[in-house]
Each structure stands twice: as C-alpha cells, then as structure tokens.
N, CA and C of each residue as an Amber inpcrd file, in Angstrom:
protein
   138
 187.3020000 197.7210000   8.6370000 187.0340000 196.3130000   8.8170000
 186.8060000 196.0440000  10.2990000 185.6840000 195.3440000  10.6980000
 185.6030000 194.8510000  12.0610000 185.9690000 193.7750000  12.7110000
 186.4900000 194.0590000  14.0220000 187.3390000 192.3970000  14.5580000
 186.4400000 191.0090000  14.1740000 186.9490000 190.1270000  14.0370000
 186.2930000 189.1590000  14.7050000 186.0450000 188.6230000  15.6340000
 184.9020000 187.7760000  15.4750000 184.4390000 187.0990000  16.9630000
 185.5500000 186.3160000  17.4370000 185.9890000 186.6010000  18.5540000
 186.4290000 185.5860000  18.9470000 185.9050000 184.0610000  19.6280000
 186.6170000 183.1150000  19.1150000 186.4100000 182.0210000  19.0260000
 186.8090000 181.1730000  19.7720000 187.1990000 179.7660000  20.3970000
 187.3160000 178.6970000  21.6260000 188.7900000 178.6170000  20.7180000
 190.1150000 178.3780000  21.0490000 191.1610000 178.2130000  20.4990000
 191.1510000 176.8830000  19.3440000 189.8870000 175.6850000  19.8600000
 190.1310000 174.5020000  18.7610000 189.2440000 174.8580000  18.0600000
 188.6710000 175.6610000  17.9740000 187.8420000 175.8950000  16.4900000
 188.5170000 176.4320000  15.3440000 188.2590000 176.0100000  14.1610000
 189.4900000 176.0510000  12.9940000 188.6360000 177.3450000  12.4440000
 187.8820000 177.8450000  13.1310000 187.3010000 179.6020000  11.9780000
 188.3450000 180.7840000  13.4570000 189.0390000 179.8240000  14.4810000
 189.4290000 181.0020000  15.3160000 190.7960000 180.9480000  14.5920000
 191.3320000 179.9310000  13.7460000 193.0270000 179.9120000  13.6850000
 192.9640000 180.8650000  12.0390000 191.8040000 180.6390000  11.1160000
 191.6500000 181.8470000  10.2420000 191.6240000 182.9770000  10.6050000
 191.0420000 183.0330000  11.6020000 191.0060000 184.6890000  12.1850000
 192.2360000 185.1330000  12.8700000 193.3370000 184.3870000  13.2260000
 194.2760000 184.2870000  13.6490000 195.3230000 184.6030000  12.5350000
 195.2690000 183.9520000  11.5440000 195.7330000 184.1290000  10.3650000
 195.9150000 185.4640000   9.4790000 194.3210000 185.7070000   9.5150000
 194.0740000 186.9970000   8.8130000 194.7560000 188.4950000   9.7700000
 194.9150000 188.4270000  11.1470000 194.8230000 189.4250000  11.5780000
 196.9680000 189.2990000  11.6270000 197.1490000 188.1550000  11.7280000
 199.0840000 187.9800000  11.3340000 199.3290000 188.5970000  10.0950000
 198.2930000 188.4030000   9.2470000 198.2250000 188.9580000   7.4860000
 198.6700000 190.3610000   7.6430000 197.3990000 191.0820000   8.2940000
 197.2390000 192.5170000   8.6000000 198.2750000 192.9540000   9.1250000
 199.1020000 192.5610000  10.4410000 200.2030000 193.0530000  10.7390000
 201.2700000 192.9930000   9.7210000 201.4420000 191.9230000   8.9830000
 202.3410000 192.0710000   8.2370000 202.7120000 193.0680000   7.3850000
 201.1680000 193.2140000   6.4560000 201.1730000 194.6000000   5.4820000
 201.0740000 195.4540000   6.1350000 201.1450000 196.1210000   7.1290000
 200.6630000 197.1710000   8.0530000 202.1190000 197.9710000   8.3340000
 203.1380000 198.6730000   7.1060000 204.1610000 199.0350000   7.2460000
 204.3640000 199.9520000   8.4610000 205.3800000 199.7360000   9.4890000
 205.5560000 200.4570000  10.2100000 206.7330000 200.8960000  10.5680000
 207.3260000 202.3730000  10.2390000 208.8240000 202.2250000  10.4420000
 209.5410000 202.0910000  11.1150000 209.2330000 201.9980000  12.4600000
 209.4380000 201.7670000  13.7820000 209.8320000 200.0130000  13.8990000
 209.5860000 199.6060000  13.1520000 208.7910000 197.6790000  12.9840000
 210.3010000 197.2530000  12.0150000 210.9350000 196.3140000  12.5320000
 211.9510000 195.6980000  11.9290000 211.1490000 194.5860000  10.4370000
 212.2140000 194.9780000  10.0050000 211.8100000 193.7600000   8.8640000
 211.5870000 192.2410000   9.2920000 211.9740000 191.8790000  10.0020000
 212.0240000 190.5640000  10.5150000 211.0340000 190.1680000  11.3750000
 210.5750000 191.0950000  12.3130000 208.9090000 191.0660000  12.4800000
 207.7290000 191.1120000  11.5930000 208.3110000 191.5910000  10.3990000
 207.1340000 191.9220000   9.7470000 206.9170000 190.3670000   9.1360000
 208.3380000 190.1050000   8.6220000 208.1300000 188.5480000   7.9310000
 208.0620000 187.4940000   9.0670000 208.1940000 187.7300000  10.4480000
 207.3550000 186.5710000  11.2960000 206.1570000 186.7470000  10.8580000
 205.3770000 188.1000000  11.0930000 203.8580000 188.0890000  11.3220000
 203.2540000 187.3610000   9.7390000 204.1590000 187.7840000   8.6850000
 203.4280000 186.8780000   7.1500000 203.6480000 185.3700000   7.5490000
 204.7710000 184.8930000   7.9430000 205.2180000 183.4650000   7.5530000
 203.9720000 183.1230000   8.6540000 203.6420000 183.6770000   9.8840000
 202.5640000 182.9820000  10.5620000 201.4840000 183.0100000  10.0690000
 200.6400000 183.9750000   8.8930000 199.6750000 183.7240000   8.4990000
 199.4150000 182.6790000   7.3760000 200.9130000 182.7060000   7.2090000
 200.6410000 181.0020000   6.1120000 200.5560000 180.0740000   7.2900000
C-alpha cells in the first residue's frame, strides 16, 4: 500500500489519512509494543 499525500492539517481527506495510518499501527502486532499503545493508536483512528 502507498503513503498518502500529504495534506494542509484543515483538510478533512488529511484527518482520514491520519486515521487510516492510527488504524495500521494498531493492527500492526508488535511484540516489543505494549498493549496500551496499541489501543491508543485504534481508539485514535475512531
């Protein structure tokens, strides 16, 4: 998958892309990665 463009911070297609890439970290198991980071990075993509 390729980054996205980045975008001017008030544009509402930069806070989706913002979203999606909090998504990605979230599922992105890492064992090194506390649980509690992982569920910041989901609760921020809601």
């Amino acid at each position: 998958m390729k980054r996205p463009e980045r975008l001017p911070p008030d544009d509402p297609r930069e806070w989706m892309n913002r979203a999606r890439s909090n998504l990605a970290l979230a599922k992105n198991r890492v064992a090194e990665a506390y649980l509690e980071d992982l569920c910041f990075e989901a609760q921020q993509a809601a």
